[in-house]
DOMI-706738 format. One line per field, with one value per residue (C-alpha): residue number from 1; residue in three letters; chain; x, y, z. Coordinates in nm, 4 decimals. Example, Ala and Ser with C-alpha at 12.3 -4.5 7.8 and 13.67 -1.06 7.14 Angstrom:
2
k: 1_2
r: Ala_Ser
c: A_A
px: 1.2300_1.3670
py: -0.4500_-0.1060
pz: 0.7800_0.7140
// end
This chain:
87
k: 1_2_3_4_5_6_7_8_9_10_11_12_13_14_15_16_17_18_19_20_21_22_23_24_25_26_27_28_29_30_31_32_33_34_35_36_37_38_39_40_41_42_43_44_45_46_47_48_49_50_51_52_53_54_55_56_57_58_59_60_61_62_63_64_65_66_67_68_69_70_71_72_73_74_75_76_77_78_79_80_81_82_83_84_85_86_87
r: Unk_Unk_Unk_Unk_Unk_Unk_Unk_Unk_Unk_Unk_Unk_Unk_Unk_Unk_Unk_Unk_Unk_Unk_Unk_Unk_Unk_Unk_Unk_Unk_Unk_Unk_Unk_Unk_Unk_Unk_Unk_Unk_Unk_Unk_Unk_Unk_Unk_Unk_Unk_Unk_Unk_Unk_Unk_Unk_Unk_Unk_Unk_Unk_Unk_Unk_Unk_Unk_Unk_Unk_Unk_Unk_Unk_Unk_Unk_Unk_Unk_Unk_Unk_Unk_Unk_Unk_Unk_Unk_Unk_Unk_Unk_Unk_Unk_Unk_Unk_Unk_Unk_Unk_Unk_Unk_Unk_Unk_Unk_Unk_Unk_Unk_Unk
c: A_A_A_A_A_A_A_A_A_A_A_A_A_A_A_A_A_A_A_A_A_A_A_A_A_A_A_A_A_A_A_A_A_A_A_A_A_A_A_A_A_A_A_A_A_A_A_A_A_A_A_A_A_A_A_A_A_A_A_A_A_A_A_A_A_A_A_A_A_A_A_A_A_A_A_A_A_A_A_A_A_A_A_A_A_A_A
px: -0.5804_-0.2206_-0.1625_-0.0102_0.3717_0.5110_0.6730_0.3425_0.1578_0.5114_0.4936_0.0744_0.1626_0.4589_0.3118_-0.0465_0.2372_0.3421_0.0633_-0.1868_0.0717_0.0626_-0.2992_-0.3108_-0.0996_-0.3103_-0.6175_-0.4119_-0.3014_-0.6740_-0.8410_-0.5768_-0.4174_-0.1135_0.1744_0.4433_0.6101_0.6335_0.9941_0.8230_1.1791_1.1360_0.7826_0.8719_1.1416_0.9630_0.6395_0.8753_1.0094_0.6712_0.5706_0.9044_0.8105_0.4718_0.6128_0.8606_0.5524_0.3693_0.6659_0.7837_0.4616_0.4708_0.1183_0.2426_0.4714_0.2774_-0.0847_0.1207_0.2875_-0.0191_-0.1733_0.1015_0.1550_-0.2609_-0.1837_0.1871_0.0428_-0.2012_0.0071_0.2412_-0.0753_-0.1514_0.2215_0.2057_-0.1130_-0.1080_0.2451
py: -0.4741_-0.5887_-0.7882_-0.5937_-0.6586_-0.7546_-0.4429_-0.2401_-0.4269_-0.3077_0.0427_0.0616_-0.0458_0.2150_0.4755_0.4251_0.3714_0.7106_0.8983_0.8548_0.9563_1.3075_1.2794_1.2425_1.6280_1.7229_1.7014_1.8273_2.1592_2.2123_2.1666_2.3653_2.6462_2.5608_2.5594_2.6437_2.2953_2.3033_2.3914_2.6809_2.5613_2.2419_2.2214_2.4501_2.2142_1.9311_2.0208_2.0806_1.7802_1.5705_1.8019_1.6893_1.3217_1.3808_1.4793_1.2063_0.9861_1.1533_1.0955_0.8071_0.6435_0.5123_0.5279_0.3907_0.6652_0.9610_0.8622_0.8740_1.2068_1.4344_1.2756_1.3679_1.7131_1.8058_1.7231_1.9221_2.1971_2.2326_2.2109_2.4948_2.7235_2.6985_2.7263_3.0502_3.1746_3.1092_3.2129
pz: -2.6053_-2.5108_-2.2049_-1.8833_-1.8829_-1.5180_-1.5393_-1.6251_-1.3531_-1.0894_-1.2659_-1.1518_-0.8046_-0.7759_-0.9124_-0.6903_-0.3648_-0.4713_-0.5486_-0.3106_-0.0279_-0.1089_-0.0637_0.3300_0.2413_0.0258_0.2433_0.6043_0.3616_0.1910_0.5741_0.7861_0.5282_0.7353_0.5303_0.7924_0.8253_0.4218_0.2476_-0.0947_-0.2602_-0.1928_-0.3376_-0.6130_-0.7478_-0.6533_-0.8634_-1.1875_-1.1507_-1.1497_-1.4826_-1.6176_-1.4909_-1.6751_-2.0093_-1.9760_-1.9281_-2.2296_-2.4722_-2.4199_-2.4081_-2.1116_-1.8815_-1.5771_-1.5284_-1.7183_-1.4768_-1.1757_-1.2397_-1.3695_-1.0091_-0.7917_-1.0090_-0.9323_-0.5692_-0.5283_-0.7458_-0.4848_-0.1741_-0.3766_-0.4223_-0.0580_0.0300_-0.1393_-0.0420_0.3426_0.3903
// end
């Protein structure tokens, strides 16, 4: 097993920085079905973007980046389902 580059170790702390703030979201959305203060374009564009951070991640082999992103995409996708269902 290789030794965790600086960088890796910075990428791991960004990426948990990052991810784990949606969940306080997450959790308000899931307990309240209140989606009112929530932009659907915003959320739309915003969950494509963390796929196309994911695939990035996948491709280019780097873990850091790719375990961050299929994370945040679980947590947006299910802000966007709620978004859309509680309208």
């Amino acid at each position: 097993m290789k030794n965790l580059a600086y960088t890796d170790i910075i990428g791991y702390m960004a990426a948990f920085g990052t991810t784990v703030s949606f969940l306080p979201q997450a959790i308000k959305t899931i307990q309240t079905k209140d989606t009112s203060g929530i932009s659907l374009y915003m959320y739309m564009l915003f969950t494509a973007g963390t796929f196309l951070w994911l695939m990035y991640g996948l491709m280019s082999h780097s873990l850091p980046v790719a375990v961050a992103n299929v994370i945040t995409f679980v947590f947006a996708s299910i802000i966007l389902v709620y978004k859309l269902k509680y309208k």
